[in-house]
C-alpha positions in Angstrom: 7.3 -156.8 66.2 8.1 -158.4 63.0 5.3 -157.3 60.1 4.4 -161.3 59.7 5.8 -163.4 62.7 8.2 -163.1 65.4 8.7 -166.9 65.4 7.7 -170.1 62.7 5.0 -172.7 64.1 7.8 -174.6 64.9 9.9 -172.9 67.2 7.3 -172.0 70.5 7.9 -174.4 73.7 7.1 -174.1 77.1 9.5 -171.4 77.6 7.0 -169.1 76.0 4.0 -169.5 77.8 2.9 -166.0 79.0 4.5 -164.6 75.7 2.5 -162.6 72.9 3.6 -163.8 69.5 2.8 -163.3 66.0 2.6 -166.3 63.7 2.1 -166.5 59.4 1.0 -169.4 57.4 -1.4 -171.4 56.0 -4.6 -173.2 57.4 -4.1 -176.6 58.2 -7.2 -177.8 59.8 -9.8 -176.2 61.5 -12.4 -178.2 64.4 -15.1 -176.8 66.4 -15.3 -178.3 69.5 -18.5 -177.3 71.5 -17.7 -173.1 70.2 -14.1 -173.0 70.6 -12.4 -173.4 66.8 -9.5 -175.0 66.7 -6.8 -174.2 64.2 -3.3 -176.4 62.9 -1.5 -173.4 61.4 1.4 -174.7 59.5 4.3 -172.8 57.5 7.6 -174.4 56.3 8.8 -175.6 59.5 6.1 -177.2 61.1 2.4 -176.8 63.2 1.2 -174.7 66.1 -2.4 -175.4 67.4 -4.2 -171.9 67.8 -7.6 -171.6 69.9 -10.5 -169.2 69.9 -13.2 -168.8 72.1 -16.3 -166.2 71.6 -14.2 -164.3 74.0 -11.6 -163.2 71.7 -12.3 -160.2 69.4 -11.1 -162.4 66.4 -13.5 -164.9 66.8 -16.1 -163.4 64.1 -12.9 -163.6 61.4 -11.6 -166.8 63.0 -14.8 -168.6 62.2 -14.7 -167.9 58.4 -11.2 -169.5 57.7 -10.9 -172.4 55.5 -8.0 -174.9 54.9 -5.2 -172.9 53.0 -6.2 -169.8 53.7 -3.1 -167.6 54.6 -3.1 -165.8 57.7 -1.1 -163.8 60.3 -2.1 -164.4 63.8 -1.4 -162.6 67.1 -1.7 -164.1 70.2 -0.8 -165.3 73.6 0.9 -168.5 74.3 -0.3 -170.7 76.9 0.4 -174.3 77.8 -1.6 -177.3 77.2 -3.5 -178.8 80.1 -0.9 -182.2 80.6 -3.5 -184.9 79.3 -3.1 -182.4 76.3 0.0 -182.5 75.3 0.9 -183.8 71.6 4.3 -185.4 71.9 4.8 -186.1 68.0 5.1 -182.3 67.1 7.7 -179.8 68.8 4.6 -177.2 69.3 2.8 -180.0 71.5 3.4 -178.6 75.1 1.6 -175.3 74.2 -1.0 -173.8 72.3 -1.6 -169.7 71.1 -5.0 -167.6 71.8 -5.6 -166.1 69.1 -6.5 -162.1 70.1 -6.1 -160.6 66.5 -6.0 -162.1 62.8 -5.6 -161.0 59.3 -6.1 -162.4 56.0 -3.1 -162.6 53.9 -4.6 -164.7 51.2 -7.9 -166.5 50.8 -8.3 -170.0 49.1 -10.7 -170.5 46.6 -12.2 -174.6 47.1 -9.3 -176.4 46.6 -8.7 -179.1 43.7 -6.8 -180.9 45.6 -6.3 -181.5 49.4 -3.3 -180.4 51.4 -4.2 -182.1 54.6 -4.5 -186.2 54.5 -3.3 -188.8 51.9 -5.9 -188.7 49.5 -4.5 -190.2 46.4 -5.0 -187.8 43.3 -4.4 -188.2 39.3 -0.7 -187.3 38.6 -2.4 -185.0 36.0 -3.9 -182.5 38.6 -0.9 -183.1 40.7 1.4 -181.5 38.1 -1.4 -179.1 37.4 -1.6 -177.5 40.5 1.8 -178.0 41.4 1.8 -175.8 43.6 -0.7 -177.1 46.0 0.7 -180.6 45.5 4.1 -179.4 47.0 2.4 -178.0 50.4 1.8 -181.7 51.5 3.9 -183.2 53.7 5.4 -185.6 52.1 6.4 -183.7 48.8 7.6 -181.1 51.4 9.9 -183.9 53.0 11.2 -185.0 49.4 11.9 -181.8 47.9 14.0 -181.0 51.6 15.6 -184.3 51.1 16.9 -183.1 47.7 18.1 -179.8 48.6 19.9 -181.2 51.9 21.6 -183.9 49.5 22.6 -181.7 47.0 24.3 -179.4 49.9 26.3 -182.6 51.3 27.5 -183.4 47.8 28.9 -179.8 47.5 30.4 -179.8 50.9 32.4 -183.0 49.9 33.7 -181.9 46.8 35.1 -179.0 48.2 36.7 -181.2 51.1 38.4 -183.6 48.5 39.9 -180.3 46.9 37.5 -179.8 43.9 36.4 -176.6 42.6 32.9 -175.4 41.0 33.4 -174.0 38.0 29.8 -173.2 35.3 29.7 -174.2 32.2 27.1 -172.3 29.1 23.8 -173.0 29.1 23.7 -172.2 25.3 25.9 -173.9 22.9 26.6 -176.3 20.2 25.0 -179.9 19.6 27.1 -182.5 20.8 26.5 -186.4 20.3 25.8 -187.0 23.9 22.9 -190.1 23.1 19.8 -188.3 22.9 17.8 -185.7 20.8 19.1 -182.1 21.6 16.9 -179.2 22.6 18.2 -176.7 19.4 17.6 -173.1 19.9 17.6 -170.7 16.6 19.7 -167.8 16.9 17.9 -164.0 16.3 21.5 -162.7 15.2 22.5 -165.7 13.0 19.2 -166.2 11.3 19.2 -170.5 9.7 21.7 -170.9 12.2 21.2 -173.1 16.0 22.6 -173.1 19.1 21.6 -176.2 21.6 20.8 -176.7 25.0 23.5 -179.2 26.6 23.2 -182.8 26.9 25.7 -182.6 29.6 28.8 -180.6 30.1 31.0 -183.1 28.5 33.1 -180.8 26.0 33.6 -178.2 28.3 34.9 -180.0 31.3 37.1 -181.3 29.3 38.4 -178.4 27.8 38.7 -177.4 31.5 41.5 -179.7 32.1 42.9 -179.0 29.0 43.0 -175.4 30.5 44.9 -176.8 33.9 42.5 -176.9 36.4 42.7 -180.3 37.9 39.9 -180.8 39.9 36.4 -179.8 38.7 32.8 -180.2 39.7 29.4 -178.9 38.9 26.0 -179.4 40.0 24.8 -179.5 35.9 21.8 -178.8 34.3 21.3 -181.3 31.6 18.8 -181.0 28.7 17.9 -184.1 26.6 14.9 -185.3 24.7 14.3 -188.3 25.3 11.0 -190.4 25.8 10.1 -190.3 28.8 10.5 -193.2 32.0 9.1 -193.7 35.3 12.9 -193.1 36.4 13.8 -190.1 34.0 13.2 -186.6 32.9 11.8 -186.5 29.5 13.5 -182.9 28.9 16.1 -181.9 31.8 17.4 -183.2 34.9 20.9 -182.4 37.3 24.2 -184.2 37.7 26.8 -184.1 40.1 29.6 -183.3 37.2 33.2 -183.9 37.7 36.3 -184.5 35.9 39.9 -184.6 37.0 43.1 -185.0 35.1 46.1 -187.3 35.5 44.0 -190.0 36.7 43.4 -194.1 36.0 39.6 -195.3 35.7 40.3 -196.6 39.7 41.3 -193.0 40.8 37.7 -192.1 39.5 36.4 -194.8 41.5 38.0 -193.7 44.6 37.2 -190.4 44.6 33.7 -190.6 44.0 32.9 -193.8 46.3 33.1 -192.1 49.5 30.9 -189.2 48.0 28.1 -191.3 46.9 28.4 -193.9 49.6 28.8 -191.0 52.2 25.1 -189.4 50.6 23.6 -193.2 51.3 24.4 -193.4 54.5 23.5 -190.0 56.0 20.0 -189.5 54.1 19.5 -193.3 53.6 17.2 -194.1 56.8 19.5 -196.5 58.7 19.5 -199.3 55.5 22.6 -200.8 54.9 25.0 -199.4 52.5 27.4 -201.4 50.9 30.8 -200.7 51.7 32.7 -202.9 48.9 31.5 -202.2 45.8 32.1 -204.8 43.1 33.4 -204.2 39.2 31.8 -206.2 36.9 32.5 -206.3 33.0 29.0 -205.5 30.7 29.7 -208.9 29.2 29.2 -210.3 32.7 26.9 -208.3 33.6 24.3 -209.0 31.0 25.0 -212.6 31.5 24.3 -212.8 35.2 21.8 -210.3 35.6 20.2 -209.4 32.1 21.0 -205.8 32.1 24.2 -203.4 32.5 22.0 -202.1 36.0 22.1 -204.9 38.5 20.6 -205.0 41.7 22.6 -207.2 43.8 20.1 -207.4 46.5 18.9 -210.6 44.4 21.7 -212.8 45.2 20.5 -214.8 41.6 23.2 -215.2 39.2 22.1 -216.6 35.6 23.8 -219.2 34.1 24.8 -220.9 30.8 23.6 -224.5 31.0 24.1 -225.4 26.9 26.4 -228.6 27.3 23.0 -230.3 29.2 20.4 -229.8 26.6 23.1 -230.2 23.6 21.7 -233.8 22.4 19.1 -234.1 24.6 15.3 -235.3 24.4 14.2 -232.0 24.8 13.9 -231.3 20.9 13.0 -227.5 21.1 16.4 -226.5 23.0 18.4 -229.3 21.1 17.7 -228.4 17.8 18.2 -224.5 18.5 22.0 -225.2 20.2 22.5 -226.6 16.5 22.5 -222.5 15.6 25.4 -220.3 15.5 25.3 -217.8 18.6 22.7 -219.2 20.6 22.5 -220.4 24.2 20.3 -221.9 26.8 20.2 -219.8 30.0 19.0 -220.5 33.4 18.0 -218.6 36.4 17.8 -220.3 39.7 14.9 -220.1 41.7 15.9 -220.8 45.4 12.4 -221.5 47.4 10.6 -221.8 44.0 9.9 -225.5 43.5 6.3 -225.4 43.1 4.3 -225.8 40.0 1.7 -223.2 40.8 4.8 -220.8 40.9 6.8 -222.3 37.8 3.5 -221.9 36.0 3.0 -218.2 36.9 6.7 -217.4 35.7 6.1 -219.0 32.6 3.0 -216.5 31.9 5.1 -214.2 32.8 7.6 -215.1 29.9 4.7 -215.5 27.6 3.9 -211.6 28.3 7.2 -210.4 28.1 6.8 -211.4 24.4 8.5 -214.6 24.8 6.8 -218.2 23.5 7.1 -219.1 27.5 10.5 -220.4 29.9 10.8 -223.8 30.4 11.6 -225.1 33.9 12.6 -227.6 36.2 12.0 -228.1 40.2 13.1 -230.6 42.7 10.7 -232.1 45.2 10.9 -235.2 47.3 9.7 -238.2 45.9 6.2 -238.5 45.2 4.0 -242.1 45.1 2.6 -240.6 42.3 5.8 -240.1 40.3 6.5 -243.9 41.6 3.4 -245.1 40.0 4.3 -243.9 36.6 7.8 -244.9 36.7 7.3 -248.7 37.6 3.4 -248.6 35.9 1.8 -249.7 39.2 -1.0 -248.6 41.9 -0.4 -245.3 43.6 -1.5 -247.5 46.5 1.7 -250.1 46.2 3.9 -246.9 45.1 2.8 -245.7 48.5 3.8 -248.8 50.3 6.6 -249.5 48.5 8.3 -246.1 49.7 7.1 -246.4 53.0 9.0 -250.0 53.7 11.9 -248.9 51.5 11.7 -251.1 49.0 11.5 -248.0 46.4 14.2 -245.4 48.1 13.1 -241.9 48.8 14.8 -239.0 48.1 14.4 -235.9 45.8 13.4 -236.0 42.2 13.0 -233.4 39.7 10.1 -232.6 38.1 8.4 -230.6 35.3 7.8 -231.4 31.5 11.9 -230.0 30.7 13.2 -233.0 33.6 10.9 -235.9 31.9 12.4 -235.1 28.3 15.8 -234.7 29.6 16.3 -237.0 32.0 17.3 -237.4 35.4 21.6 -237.6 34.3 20.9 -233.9 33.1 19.5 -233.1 35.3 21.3 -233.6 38.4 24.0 -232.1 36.9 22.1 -228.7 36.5 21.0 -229.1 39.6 25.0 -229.4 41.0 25.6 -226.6 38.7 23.0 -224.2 39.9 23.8 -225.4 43.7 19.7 -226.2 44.3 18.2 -228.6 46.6 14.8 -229.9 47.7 12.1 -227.0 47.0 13.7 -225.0 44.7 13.3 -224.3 40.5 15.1 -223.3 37.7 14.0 -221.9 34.7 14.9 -221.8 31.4 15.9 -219.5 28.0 17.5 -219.9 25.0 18.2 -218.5 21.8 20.6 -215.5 20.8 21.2 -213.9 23.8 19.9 -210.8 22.5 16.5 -211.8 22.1 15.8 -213.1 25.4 18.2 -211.3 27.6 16.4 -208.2 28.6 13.4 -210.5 30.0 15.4 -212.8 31.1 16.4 -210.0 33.9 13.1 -208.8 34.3 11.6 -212.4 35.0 15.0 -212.8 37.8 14.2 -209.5 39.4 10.1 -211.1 39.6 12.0 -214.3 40.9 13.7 -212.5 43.5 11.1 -210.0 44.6 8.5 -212.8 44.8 10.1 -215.5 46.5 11.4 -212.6 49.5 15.3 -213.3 48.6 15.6 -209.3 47.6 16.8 -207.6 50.6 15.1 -204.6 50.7 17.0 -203.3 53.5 20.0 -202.5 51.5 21.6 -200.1 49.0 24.0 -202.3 46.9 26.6 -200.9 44.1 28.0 -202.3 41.6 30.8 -200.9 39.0 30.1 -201.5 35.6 33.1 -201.9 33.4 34.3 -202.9 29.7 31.5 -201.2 28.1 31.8 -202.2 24.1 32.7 -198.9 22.6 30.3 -199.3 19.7 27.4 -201.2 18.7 25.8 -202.1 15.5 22.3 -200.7 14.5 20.0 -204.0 14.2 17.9 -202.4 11.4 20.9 -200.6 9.9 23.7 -202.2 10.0 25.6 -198.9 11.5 28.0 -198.9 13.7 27.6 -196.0 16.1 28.8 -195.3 19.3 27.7 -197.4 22.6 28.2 -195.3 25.3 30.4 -192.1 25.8 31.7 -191.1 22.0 34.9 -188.8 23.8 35.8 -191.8 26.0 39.4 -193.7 25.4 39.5 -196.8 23.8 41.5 -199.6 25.5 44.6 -200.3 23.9 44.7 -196.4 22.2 44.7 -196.3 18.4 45.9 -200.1 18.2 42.8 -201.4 19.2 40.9 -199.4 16.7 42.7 -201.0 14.2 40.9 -204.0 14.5 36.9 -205.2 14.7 35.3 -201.8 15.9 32.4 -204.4 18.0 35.7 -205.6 20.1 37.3 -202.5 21.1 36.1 -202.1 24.9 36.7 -198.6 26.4 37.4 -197.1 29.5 34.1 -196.6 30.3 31.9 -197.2 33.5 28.6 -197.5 35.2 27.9 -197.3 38.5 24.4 -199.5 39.3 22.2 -199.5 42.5 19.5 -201.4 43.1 18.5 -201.8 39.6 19.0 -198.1 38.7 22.4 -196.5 36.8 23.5 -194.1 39.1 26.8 -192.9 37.9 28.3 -192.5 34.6 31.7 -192.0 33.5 35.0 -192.5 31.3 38.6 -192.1 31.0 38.6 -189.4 27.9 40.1 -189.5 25.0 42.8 -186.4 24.8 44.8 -187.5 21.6 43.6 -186.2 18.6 44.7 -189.2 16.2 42.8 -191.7 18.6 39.6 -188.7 18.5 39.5 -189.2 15.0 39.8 -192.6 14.5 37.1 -193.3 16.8 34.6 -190.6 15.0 35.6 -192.1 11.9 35.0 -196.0 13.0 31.2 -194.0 13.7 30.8 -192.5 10.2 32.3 -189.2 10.7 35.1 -188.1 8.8 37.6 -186.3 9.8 36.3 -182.4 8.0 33.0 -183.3 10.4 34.7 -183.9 13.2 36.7 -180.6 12.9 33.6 -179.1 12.0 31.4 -180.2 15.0 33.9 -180.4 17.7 35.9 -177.8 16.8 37.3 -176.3 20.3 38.1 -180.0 21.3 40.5 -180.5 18.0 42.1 -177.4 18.8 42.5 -177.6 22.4 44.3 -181.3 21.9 46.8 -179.5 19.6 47.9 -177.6 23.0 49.2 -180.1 25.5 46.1 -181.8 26.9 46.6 -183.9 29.8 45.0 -187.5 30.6 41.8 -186.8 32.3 38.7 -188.5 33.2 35.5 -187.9 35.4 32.0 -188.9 35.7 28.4 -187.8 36.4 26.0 -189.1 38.9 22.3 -188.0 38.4 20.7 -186.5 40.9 17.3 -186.8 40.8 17.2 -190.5 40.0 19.9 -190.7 43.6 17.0 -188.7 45.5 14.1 -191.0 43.9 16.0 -194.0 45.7 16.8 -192.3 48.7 12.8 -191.3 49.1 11.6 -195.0 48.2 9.8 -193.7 45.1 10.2 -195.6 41.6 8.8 -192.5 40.1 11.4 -189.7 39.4 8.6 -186.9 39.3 8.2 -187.5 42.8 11.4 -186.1 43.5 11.8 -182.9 40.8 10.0 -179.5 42.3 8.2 -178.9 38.8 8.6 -182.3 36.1 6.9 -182.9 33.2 4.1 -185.4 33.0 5.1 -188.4 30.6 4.1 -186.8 27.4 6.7 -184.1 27.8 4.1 -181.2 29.1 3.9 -178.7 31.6 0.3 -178.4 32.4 0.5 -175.8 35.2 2.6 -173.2 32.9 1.0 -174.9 29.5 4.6 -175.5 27.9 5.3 -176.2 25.2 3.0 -174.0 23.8 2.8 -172.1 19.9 5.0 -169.3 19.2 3.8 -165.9 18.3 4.4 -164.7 14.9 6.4 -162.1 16.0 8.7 -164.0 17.5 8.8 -166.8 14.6 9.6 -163.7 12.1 12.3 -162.3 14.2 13.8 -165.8 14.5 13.2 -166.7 10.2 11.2 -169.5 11.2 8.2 -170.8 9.6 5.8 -173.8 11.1 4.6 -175.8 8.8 1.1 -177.1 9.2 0.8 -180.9 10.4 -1.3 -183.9 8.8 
């Protein structure tokens, strides 16, 4: 017999009854029941119930086990009386006597418990690590994450791509974020970096005539840290191809991503067409370049009704260059108690509060104050008809407008009886971002998100640069090695409207993918570095093999990069990506179990030149 077990605790049936078997892992739960103990010993695959009576020449060492001790067990199998039998475990037809035991590892009292759902501080989570990841549920996520990274392999390889690895160590790269630099022993002054993503050297790899790569990456970047991202590394599904268009990228890595949704996804509905959008439409509609279309709410410019109007506040700031009054519907939100709440959401956010507007039936009230008589006769007067019935919108933003304006929002918006709309204006810049938060609350609150459903979107058209509001700068919006649309032409002209080939994919309110056509001509290359503030010595300097390799034939090529982690933190229902990664950092970057980062030794900083220079 095998040293440890001849089976796992989740392979014995009835077809072993009779059988003596040897069983490893860890404690479970233990019960006494009337002087027979009762153990759940569980390992990786799942739970056998063990018993011992006074009978058994364990029974001294049985009764000093304690959850997460490790054992090793021997024992004979027998079956559960049938008023016994635990149908939600494979193990549940049959239990194992334990005749002989040994200790493979005692547990000191634990800081955490294994067994149960007791909630616990992240911090002694990530602390103990260890013991955090013997639960159940972190056992079921980090599974979920190796089985998904296995399926995206094996379809790869079945659409004819290849892994290739790219270095670990190499040079800094404009990728978005802060590198990770690493000084070099042999070149002393000088620094290598850890990458932000393998973006170079894919690309060299087309250059080199492979046509199809992929790689499961490691990615470094440091970046502050998010419920939904790594603050230091994280893993993409890499690829890149060459003679292809931006929809050739899209097709290939649909059916990959869509496939992964609907075999790990639970049974929720995965979106089979998946819809390009421009940024420009994007932010417009949604608020952000990472929709989640399981709000059906669309945002929309509604200017031309408060240009002129009573409302002075909106009137006089349409008289600005650049601005705009935005609305977002409300379906099912015409109440004021609601209206009121989203405006203290606004006034949160930052903002001075949103205005609204919601349609009700006609009230005697509102009848009252419009002829200046008696709720009483209002009353009357709608009961007998002589005042006609119907809807009427209300709120302070319908009383200054007007009811012209606004019935024709309300045609515009397509609302009825018991719905709202609410209100933003300004430059789009100021208000946007919580303008999207306050639709997502909208939609969440009033039950129109379908929570049932993974929906895509493509991102498209991103601007290819951006200008620093402090600054002034322009710098690069997106992917800096991506092609521009219209090739060196369009550079010619206003750098903030030259769109590139450049694309997002969104799900439920998360970017999932990431991508470009590449630039591969070494004119356009430098043009676009320059339009960034590099000249043409730096860019020959810092992306040296690139300028060369372009020299040499380079071929059209374009890929993209779908993050891992933030794929599994959907498929697991989490909104917080450390759920999903085997060892993360907590949110200020640290690694409490192995105490990272932590102060060099001397030796070290003199072997490397360095010098730390004292803080304060």
């Amino acid at each position: 017999m095998h040293a440890y077990r001849s089976q796992t605790c989740a392979e014995l049936t009835a077809s072993h009854v009779g059988q003596t078997v040897r069983l490893s892992g860890w404690v479970h739960r233990v019960r006494d029941h009337g002087g027979i103990l009762f153990i759940d010993l569980r390992d990786h695959y799942g739970i056998t119930q063990l018993l011992c009576d006074p009978d058994s020449p364990a029974f001294a060492e049985v009764e000093k086990l304690r959850s997460e001790w490790c054992i090793r067990i021997d024992g004979e199998v027998k079956a559960r009386a049938a008023d016994l039998i635990n149908a939600k475990i494979p193990t549940g037809e049959v239990e194992v006597f334990v005749r002989d035991i040994e200790v493979l590892g005692a547990a000191a009292e634990l800081p955490l418990q294994v067994f149960g759902d007791q909630e616990y501080p992240e911090e002694t989570r990530l602390k103990y690590r260890y013991l955090d990841l013997r639960r159940e549920k972190m056992q079921t996520s980090m599974k979920l994450r190796s089985d998904v990274v296995a399926s995206m392999r094996k379809r790869m390889w079945n659409k004819g791509f290849r892994e290739f690895q790219t270095p670990i160590i190499t040079a800094s790269s404009p990728e978005g974020a802060r590198d990770f630099l690493v000084p070099s022993r042999l070149h002393p002054g000088k620094f290598y970096a850890l990458p932000q993503a393998p973006q170079q050297f894919k690309q060299l790899i087309m250059v080199s005539g492979f046509d199809k790569y992929f790689q499961i990456a490691p990615c470094f970047r440091d970046e502050d840290p998010r419920a939904d991202r790594s603050p230091t590394d994280f893993y993409q599904l890499d690829l890149e191809m060459s003679f292809v268009t931006q929809q050739d990228v899209f097709d290939t890595i649909q059916p990959v991503i869509g496939g992964i949704f609907e075999e790990f996804g639970g049974g929720k509905k995965v979106d089979q067409t998946w819809e390009q959008i421009s940024f420009a439409d994007s932010a417009l509609w949604y608020g952000t370049d990472k929709p989640d279309l399981r709000n059906p709410i669309k945002m929309q410019v509604v200017s031309d009704h408060f240009a002129g109007s009573g409302f002075a506040i909106f009137a006089k700031l349409l008289e600005q260059e650049g601005t705009q009054i935005r609305s977002i519907p409300a379906p099912k939100g015409g109440s004021r108690k609601f209206c009121d709440r989203m405006n203290a959401f606004a006034q949160k956010e930052g903002l001075p509060g949103m205005g609204y507007i919601f349609w009700r039936e006609k009230t005697a009230d509102s009848v009252a104050q419009e002829l200046g008589i008696p709720v009483k006769e209002a009353q009357a007067r709608l009961i007998s008809g002589e005042v006609a019935g119907g809807m009427e919108a209300a709120g302070p933003l319908a009383k200054n407008i007007g009811p012209e304006r606004t019935e024709a929002i309300r045609v515009q918006l397509g609302l009825d009886v018991g719905d709202a709309a609410f209100f933003l204006g300004g430059r789009a810049e100021a208000f946007e971002k919580v303008a999207g938060r306050a639709r997502t609350v909208i939609g969440e609150e009033l039950g129109l998100t379908d929570t049932d459903r993974f929906a895509f979107a493509w991102i498209v058209d991103f601007p290819m640069y951006e200008k620093h509001e402090e600054t002034g700068k322009i710098d690069f919006s997106h992917n800096p090695f991506s092609m521009p649309q219209g090739g060196l032409e369009a550079l010619s002209d206003d750098p903030l409207s030259v769109l590139g080939y450049q694309y997002d994919l969104a799900c439920n309110g998360y970017e999932l993918v990431s991508g470009a056509i590449r630039n591969h001509k070494l004119e356009i290359m430098i043009k676009a570095f320059e339009l960034a503030g590099y000249d043409e010595a730096e860019v020959r300097k810092r992306f040296g093999g690139m300028v060369n390799a372009f020299q040499y034939g380079a071929p059209p090529h374009g890929g993209c990069a779908a993050g891992i982690d933030r794929i599994v933190m959907l498929l697991a229902d989490t909104a917080n990506i450390r759920e999903v990664i085997m060892f993360p950092m907590n949110q200020r970057a640290e690694d409490l179990m192995m105490n990272a980062p932590s102060d060099a030794q001397n030796e070290q900083l003199r072997e490397l030149g360095l010098r730390v220079l004292p803080q304060g």
